[in-house]
C-alpha positions as a Markdown table, in Angstrom:
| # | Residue | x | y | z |
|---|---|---|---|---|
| 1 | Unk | 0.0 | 0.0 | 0.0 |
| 2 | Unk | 1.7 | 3.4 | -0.4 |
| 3 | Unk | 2.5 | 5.6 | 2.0 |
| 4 | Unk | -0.1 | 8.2 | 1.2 |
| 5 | Unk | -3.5 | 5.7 | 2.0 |
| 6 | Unk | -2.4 | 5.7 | 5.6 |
| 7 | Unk | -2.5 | 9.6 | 6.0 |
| 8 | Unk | -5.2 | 10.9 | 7.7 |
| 9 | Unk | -7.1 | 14.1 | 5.6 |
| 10 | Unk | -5.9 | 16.2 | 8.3 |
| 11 | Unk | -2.4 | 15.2 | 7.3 |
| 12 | Unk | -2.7 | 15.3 | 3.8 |
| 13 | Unk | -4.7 | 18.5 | 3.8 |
| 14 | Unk | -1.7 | 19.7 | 6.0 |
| 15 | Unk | 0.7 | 18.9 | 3.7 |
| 16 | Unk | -0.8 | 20.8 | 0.4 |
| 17 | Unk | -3.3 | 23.4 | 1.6 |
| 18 | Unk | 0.0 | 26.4 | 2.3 |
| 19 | Unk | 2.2 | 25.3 | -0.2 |
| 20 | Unk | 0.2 | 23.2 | -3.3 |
| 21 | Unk | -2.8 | 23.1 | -2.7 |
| 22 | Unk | -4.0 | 21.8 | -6.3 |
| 23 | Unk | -3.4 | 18.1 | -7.9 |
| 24 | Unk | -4.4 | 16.1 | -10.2 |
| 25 | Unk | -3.8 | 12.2 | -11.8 |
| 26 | Unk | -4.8 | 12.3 | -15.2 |
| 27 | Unk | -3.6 | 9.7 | -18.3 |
| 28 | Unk | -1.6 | 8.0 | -15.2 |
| 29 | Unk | 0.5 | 11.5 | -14.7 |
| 30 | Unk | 0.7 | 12.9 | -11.4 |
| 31 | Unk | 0.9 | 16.8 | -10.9 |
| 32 | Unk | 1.3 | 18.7 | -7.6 |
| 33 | Unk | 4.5 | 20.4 | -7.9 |
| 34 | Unk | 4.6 | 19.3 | -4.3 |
| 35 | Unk | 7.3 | 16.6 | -3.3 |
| 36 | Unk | 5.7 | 15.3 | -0.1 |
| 37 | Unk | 3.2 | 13.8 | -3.0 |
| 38 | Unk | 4.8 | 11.7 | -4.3 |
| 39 | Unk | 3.5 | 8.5 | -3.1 |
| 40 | Unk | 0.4 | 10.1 | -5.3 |
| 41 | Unk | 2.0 | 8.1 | -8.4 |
| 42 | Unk | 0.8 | 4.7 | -7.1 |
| 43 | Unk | -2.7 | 5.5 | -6.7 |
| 44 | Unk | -3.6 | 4.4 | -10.5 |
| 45 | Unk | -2.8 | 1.2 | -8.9 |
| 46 | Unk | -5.1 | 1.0 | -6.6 |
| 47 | Unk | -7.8 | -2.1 | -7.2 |
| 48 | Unk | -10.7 | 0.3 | -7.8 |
| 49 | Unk | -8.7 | 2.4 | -10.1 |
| 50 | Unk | -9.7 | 0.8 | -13.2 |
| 51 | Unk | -8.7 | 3.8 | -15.9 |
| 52 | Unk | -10.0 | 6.5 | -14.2 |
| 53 | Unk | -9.7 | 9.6 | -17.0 |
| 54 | Unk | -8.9 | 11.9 | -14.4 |
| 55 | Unk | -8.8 | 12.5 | -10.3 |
| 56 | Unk | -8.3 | 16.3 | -9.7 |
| 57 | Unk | -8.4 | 17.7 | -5.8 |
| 58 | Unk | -8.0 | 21.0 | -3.9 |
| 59 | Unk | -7.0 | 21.3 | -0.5 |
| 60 | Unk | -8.6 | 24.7 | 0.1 |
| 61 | Unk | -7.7 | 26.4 | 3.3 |
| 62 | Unk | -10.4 | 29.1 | 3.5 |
| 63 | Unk | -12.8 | 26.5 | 4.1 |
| 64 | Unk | -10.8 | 24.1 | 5.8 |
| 65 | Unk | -11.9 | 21.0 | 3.4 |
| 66 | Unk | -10.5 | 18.4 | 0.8 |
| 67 | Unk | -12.3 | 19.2 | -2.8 |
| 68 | Unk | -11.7 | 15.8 | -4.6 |
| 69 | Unk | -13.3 | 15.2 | -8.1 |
| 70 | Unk | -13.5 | 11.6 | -9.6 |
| 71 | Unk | -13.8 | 11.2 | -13.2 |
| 72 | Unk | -14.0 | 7.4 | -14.3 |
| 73 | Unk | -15.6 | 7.6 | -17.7 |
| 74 | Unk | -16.8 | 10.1 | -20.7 |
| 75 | Unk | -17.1 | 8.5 | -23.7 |
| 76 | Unk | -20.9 | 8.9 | -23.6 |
| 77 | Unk | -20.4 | 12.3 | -22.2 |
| 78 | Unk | -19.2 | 14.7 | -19.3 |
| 79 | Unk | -18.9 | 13.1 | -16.2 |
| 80 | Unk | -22.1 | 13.1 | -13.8 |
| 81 | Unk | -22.4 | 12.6 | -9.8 |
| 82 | Unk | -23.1 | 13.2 | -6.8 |
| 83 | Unk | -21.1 | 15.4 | -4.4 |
| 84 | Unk | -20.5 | 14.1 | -1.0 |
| 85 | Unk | -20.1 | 15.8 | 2.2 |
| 86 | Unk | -18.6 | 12.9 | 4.6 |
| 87 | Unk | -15.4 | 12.5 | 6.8 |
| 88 | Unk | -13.1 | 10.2 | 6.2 |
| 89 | Unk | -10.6 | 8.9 | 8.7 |
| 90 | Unk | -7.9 | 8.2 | 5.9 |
| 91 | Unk | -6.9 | 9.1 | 2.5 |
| 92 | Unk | -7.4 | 5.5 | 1.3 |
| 93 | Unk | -10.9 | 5.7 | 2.6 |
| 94 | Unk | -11.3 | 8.4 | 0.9 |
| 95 | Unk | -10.0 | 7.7 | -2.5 |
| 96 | Unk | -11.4 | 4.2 | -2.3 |
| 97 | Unk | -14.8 | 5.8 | -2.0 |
| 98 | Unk | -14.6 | 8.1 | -4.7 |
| 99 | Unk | -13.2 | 5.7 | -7.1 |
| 100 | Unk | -15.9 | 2.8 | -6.8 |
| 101 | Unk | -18.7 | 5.8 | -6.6 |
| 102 | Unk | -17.5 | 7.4 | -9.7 |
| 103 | Unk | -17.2 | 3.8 | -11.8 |
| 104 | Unk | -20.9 | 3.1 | -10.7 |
| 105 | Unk | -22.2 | 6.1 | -12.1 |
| 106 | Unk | -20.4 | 5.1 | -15.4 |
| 107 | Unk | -21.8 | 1.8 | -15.5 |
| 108 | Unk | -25.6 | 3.4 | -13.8 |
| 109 | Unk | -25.9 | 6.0 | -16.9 |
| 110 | Unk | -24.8 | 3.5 | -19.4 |
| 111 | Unk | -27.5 | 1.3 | -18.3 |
| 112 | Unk | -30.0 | 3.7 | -17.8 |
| 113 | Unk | -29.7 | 4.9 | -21.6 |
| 114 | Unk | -27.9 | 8.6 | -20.4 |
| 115 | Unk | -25.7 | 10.5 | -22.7 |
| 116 | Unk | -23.5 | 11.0 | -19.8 |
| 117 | Unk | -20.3 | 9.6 | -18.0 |
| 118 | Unk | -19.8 | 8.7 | -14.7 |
| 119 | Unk | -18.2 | 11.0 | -11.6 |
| 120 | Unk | -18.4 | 11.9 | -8.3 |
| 121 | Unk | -17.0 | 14.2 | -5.8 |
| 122 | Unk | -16.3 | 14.4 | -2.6 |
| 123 | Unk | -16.2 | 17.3 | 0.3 |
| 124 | Unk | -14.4 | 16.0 | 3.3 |
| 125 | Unk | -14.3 | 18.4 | 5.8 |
| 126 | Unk | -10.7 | 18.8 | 8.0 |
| 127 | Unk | -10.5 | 20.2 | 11.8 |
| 128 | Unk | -14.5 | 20.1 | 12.5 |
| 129 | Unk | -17.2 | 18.1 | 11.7 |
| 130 | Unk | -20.3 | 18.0 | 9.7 |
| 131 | Unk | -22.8 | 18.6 | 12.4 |
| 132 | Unk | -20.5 | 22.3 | 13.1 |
| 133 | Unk | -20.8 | 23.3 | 9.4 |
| 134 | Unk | -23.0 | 26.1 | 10.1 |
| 135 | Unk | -25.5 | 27.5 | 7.2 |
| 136 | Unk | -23.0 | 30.2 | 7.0 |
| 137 | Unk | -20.3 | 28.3 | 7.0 |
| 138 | Unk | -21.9 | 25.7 | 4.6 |
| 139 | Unk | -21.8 | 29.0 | 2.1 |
| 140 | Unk | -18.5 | 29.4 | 1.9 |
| 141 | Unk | -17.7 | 25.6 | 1.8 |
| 142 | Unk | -20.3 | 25.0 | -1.1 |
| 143 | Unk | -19.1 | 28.2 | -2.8 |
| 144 | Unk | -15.4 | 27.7 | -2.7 |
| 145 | Unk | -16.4 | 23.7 | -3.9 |
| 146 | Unk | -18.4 | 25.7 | -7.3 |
| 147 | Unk | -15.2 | 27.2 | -7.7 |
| 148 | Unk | -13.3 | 24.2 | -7.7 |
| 149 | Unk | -16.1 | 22.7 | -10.1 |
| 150 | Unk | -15.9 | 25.5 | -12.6 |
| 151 | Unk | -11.7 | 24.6 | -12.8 |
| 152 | Unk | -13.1 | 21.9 | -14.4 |
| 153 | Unk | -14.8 | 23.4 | -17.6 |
| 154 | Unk | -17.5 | 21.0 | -17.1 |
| 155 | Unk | -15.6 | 18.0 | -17.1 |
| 156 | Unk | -17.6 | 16.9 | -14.2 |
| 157 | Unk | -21.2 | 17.9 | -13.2 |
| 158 | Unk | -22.0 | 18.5 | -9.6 |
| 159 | Unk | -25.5 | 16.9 | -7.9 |
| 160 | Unk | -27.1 | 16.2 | -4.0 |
| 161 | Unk | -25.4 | 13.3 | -2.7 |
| 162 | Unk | -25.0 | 12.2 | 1.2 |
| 163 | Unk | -25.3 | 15.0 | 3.5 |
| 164 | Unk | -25.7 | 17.8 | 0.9 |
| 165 | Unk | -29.3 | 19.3 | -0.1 |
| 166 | Unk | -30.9 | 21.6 | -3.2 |
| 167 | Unk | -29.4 | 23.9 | -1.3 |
| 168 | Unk | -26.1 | 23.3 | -1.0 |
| 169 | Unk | -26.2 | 22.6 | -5.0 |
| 170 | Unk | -27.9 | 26.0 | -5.8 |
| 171 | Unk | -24.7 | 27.6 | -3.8 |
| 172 | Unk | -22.5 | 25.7 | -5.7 |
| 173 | Unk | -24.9 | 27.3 | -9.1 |
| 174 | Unk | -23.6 | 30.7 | -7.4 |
| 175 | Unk | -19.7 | 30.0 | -9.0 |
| 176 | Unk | -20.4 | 27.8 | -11.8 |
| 177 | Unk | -23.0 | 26.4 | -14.0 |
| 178 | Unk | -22.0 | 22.5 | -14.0 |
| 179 | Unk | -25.0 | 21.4 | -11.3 |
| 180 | Unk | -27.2 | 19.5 | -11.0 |
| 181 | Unk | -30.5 | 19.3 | -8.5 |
| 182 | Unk | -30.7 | 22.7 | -7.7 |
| 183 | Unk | -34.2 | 23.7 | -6.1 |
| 184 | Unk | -37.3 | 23.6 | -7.9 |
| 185 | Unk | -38.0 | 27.1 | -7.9 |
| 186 | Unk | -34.6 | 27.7 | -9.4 |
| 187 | Unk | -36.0 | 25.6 | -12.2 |
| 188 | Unk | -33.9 | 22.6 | -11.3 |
| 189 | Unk | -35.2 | 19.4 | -10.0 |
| 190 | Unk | -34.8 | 19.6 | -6.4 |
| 191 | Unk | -34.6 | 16.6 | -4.0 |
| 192 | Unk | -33.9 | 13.2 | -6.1 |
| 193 | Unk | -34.2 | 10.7 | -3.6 |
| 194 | Unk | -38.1 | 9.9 | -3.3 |
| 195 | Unk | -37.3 | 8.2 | -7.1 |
| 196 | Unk | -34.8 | 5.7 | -6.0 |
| 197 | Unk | -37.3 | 4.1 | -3.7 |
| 198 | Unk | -39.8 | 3.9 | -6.3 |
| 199 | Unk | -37.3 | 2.1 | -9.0 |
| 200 | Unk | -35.9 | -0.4 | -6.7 |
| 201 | Unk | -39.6 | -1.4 | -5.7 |
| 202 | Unk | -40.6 | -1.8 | -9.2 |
| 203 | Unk | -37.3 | -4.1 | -9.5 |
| 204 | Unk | -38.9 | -6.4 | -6.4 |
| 205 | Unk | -41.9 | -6.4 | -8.6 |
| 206 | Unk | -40.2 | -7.5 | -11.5 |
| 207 | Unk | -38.3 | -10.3 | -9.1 |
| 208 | Unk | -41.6 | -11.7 | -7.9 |
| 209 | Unk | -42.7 | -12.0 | -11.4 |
| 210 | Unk | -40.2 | -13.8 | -13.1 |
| 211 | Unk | -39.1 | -16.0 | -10.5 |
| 212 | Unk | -42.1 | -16.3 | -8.1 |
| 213 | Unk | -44.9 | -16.1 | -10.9 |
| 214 | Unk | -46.5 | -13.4 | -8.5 |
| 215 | Unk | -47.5 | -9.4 | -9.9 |
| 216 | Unk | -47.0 | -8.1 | -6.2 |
| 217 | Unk | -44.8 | -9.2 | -2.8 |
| 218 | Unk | -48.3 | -10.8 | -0.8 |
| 219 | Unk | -46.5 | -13.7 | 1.4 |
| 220 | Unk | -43.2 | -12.9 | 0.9 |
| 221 | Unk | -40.7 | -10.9 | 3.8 |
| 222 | Unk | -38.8 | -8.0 | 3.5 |
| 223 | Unk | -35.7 | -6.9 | 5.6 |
| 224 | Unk | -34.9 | -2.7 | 5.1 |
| 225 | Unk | -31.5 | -1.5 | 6.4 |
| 226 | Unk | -31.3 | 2.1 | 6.6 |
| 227 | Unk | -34.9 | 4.4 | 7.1 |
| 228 | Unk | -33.7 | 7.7 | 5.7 |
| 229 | Unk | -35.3 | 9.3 | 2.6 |
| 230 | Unk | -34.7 | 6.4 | 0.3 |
| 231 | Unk | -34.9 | 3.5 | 3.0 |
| 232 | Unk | -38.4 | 4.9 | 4.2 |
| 233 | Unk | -40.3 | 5.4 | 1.0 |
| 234 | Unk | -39.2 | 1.8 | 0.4 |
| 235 | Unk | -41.0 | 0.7 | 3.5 |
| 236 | Unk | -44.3 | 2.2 | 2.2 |
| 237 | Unk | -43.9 | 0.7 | -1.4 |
| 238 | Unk | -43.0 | -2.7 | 0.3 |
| 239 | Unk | -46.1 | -2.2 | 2.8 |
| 240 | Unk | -48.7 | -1.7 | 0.0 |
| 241 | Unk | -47.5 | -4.5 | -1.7 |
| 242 | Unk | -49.3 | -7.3 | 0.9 |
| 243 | Unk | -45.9 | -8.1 | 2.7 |
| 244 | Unk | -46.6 | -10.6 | 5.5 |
| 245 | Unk | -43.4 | -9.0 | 7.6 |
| 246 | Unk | -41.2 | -6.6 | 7.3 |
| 247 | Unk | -38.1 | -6.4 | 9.3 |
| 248 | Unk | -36.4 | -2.9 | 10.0 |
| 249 | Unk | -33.5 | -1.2 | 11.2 |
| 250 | Unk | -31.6 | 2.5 | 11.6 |
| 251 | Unk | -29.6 | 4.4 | 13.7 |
| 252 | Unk | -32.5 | 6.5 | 14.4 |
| 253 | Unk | -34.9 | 4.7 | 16.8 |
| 254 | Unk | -37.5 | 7.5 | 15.7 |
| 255 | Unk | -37.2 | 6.1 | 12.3 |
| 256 | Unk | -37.7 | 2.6 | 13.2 |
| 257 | Unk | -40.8 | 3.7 | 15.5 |
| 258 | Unk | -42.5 | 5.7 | 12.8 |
| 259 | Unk | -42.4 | 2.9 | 10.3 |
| 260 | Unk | -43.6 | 0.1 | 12.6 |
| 261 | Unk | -46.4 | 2.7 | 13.2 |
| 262 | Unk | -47.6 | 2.6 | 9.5 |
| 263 | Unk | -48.3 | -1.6 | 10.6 |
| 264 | Unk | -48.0 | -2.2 | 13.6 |
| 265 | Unk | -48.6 | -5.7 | 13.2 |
| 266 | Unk | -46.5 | -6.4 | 10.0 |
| 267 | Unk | -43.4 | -4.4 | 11.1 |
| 268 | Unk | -40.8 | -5.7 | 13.3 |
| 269 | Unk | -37.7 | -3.6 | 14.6 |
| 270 | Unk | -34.3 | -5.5 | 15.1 |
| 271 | Unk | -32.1 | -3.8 | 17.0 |
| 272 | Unk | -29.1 | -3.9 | 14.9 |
| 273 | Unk | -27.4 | -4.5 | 11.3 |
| 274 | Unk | -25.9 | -7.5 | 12.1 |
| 275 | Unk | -29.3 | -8.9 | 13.9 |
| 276 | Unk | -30.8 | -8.0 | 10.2 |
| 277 | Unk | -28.2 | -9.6 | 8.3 |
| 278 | Unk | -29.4 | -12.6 | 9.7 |
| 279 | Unk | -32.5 | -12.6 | 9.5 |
| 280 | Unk | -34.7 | -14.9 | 7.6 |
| 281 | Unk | -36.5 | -13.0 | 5.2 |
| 282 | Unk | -37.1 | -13.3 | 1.4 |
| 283 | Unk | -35.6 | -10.1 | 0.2 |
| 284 | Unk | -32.9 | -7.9 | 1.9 |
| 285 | Unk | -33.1 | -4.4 | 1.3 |
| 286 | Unk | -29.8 | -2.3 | 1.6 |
| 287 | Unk | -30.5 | 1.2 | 1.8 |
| 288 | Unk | -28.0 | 2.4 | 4.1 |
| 289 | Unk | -24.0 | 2.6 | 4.0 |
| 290 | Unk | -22.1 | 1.0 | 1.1 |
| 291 | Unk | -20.0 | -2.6 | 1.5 |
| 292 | Unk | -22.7 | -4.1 | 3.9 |
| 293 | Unk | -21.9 | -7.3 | 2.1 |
| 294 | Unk | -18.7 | -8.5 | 2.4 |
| 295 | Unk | -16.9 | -12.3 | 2.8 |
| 296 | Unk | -18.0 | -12.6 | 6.5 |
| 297 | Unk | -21.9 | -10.8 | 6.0 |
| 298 | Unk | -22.1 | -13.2 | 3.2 |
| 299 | Unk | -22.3 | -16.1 | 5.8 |
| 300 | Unk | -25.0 | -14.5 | 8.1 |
| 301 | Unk | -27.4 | -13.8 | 5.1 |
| 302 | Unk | -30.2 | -15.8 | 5.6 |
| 303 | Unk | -32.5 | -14.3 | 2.3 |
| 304 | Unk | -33.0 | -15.7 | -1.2 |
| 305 | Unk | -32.9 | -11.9 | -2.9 |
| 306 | Unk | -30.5 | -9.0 | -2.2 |
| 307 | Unk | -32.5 | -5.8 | -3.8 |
| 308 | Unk | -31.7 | -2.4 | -2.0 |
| 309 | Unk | -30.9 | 1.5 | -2.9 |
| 310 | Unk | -27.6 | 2.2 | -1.2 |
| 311 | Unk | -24.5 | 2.1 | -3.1 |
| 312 | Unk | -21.2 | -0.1 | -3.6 |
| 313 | Unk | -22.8 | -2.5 | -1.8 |
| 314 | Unk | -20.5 | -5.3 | -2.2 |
| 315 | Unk | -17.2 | -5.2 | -0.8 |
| 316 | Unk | -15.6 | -6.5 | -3.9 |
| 317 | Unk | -18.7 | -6.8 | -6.7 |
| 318 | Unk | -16.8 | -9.4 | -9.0 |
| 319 | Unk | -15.8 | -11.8 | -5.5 |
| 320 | Unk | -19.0 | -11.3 | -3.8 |
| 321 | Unk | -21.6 | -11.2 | -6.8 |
| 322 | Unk | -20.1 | -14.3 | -7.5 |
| 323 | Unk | -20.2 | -15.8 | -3.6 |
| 324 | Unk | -23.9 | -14.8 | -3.5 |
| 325 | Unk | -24.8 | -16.5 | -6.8 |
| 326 | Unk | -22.6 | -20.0 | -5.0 |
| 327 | Unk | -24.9 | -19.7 | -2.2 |
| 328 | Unk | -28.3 | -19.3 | -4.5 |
| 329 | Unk | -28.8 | -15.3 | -3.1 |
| 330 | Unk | -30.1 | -13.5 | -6.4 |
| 331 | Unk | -28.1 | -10.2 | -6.3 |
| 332 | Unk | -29.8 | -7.5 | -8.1 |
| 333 | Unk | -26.5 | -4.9 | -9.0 |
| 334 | Unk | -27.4 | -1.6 | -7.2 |
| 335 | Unk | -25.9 | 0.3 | -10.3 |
| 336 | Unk | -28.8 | -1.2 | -12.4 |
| 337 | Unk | -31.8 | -0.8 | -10.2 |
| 338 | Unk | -30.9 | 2.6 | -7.9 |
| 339 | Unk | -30.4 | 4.7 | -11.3 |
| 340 | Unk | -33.8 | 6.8 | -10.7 |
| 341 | Unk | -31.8 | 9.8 | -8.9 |
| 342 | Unk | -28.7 | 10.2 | -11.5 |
| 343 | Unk | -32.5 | 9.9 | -14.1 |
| 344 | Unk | -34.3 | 12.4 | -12.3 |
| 345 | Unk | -31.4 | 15.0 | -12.3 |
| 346 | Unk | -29.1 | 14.7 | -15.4 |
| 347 | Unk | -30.8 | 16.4 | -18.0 |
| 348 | Unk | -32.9 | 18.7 | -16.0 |
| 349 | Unk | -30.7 | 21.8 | -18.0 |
| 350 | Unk | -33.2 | 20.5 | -20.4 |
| 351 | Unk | -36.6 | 21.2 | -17.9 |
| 352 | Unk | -38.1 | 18.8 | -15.7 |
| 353 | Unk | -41.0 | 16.3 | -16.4 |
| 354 | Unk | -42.2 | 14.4 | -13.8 |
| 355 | Unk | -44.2 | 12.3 | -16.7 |
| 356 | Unk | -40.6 | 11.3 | -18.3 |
| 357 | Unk | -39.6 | 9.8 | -14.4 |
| 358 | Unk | -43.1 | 7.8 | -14.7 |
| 359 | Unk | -41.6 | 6.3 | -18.1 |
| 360 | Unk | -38.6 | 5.5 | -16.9 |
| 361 | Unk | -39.7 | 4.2 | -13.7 |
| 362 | Unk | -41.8 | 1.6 | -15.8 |
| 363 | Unk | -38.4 | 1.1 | -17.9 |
| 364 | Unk | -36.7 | -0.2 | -14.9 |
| 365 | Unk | -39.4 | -2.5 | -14.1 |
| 366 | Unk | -38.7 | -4.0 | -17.7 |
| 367 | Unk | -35.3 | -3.7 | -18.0 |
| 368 | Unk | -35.2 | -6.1 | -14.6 |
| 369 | Unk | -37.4 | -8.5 | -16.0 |
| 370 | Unk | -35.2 | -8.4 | -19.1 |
| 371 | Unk | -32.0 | -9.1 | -17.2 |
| 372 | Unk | -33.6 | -11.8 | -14.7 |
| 373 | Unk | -34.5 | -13.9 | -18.1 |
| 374 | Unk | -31.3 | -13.4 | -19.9 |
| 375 | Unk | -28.8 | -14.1 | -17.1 |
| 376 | Unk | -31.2 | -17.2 | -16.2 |
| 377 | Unk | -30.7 | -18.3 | -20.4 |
| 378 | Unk | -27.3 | -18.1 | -20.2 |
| 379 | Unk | -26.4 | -19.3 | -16.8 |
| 380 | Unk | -25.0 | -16.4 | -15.4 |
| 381 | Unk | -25.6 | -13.9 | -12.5 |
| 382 | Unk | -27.5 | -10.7 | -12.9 |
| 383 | Unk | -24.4 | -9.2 | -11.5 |
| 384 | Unk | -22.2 | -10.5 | -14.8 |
| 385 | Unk | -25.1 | -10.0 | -17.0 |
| 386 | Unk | -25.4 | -5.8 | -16.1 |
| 387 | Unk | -21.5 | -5.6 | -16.4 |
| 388 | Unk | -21.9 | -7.2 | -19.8 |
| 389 | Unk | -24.5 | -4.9 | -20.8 |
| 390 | Unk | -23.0 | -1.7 | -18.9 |
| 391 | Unk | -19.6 | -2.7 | -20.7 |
| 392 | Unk | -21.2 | -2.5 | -24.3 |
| 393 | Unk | -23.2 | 0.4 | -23.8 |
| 394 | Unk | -20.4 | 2.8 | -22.6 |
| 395 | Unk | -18.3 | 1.9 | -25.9 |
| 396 | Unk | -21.1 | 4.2 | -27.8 |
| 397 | Unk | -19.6 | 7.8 | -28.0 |
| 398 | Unk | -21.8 | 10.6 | -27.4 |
| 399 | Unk | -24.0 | 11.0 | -30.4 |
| 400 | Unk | -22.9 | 15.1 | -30.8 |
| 401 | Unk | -19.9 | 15.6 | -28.7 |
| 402 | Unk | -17.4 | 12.6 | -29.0 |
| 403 | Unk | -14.6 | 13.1 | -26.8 |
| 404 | Unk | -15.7 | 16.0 | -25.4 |
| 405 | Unk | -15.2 | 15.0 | -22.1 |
| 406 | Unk | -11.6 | 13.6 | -22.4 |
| 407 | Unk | -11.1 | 17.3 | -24.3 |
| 408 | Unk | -12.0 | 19.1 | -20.8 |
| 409 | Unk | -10.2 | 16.5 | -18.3 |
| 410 | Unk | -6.8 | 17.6 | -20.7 |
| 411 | Unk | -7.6 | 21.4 | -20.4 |
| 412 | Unk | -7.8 | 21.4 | -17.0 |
| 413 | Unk | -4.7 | 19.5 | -16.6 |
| 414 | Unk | -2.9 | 21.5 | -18.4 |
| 415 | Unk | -4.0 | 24.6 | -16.4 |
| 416 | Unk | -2.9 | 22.8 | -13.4 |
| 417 | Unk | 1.2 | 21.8 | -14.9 |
């Protein structure tokens, strides 16, 4: 491992914020000016690296934050995803995080039929913690992050991700256009998450179809990790659905008290992750933290479908995809079913139709179905069957700017020698 993954952000950010406080890895060419970075070189071999186009950061000292920006792949257009405001206790947390998040939004807008790449950034705040980010203090951090952004030329567009609001995004409009989910009276398309919830339902839906010969979940058992905005609209889908149990946990006690309220008879709270990792049920739901699944969760799992919101949630997709489909789990790849928030923001430049979410809500459902029977033809996991079908689709160029996004990722490194 080199040296720089055992830093903590503190460190790091130490290290460049007073002296060089911009860098970037781009074609496998590491720029900081800055010696003590060094180690930075090795990062492209890193197991989630897999051809990144382009990782560019800022240690920015005003707001006392690391900006990082992960750019994984543009051929079918600029790079699009989330921004995440999260602390990190190292640099290899960090970068690991940024790296799997960014190839999944590749892979989720190549399925989803997007002309867009696939990105992500990340905020990680140094010295204080989230909860201290005041609203005026949130200004200046989301403002400084827009002009980090608009270094970029566009080479990566900005949306809501954990721990950042409409809000937060329409600050970040305040220094450069390249956003995404900015409030709805700004004309944007505000909040995206209330859509995940409804796509990864309709995959369920499309489960129980083609393998259980049923059009809804009546009899079957649901286990939901994670109640926030995605996690709890999945409860209510699941609830209408005729579930004869459904099995809940969160950090929040409130949460887990408000949902057993909606059914009081059908809801059951367990007091823990691992508790609901081994849990009987039919279907378990992950809709909290990523890597929830990993070679020791993998024995606990006591379910015959994993279908949930949250991302990255294998440890190691191609290893555990593979030790799910051993044990007969049907994995249902996150990238493929979760897409409904990347859909309901990335072309909202182009106004916002709620009717066009209803279409491609109903797309997912078919699309599942579609990869359920083809994977079960040819004797392969879903997991192996979405690469396969992410893998061809983000070949295609974009149909009007073909190597744009490569173009931009250069300019700004350039800038930055």
């Amino acid at each position: 491992m080199q040296p720089f993954a055992a830093l903590t952000p503190a460190q790091f950010f130490q290290q460049n914020a007073f002296s060089h406080p911009e860098s970037f890895l781009c074609g496998n060419t590491i720029s900081t000016g800055n010696p003590a970075n060094g180690p930075l070189a090795g990062m492209e071999q890193m197991p989630d690296y897999d051809n990144h186009e382009g990782v560019f950061f800022r240690a920015d000292a005003e707001s006392s934050c690391l900006f990082f920006a992960f750019i994984h792949h543009t051929n079918r257009g600029q790079a699009q995803g989330g921004t995440r405001f999260f602390s990190y206790e190292t640099m290899q947390d960090l970068w690991s995080d940024g790296l799997r998040l960014s190839k999944a939004m590749s892979e989720k807008c190549a399925v989803a039929g997007l002309w867009w790449g696939g990105g992500k950034s990340i905020i990680c705040p140094v010295g204080f913690s989230i909860k201290e980010a005041t609203p005026e203090r949130r200004k200046v951090i989301f403002a400084n992050f827009g002009k980090f952004i608009a270094s970029l030329h566009g080479a990566y567009v900005a949306a809501e991700d954990m721990n950042t609001t409409p809000e937060d995004m329409q600050t970040i409009l305040s220094q450069n256009r390249f956003v995404t989910c900015i409030p709805k009276t700004a004309g944007g398309s505000g909040n995206p998450s209330p859509f995940p919830a409804e796509g990864v339902f309709k995959s369920m839906l499309a489960t129980a179809k083609v393998l259980e010969g049923k059009s809804d979940l009546s009899g079957m058992s649901v286990s939901i990790q994670g109640l926030g905005n995605v996690g709890g609209a999945l409860a209510r889908y699941v609830l209408g659905s005729g579930v004869s149990r459904l099995y809940v946990t969160d950090l929040m006690q409130e949460r887990m008290e408000q949902v057993k309220s909606w059914a009081p008879d059908v809801v059951e709270i367990v007091p823990s992750k691992e508790a609901l990792l081994s849990q009987t049920c039919d279907i378990f739901a992950p809709c909290a933290g990523g890597k929830v699944i990993d070679d020791q969760t993998i024995e606990w799992l006591k379910c015959r479908y994993v279908i949930g919101a949250a991302n990255n949630q294998l440890e190691r997709p191609e290893r555990h995809a593979a030790m799910l489909h051993a044990k007969g789990i049907l994995y249902l790849p996150d990238f493929f079913i979760n897409r409904m928030g990347i859909i309901n923001c990335a072309n909202e430049q182009y106004g916002w139709l709620e009717v066009t979410l209803q279409e491609e809500v109903v797309k997912i459902y078919e699309d599942t179905v579609h990869l359920l029977e083809e994977s079960r033809n040819r004797n392969i996991s879903p997991q192996e069957m979405a690469m396969i079908q992410a893998g061809e689709a983000m070949k295609n160029m974009h149909p009007i700017w073909p190597g744009r996004g490569r173009q931009l990722i250069e300019k700004a490194a350039r800038e930055r020698m």
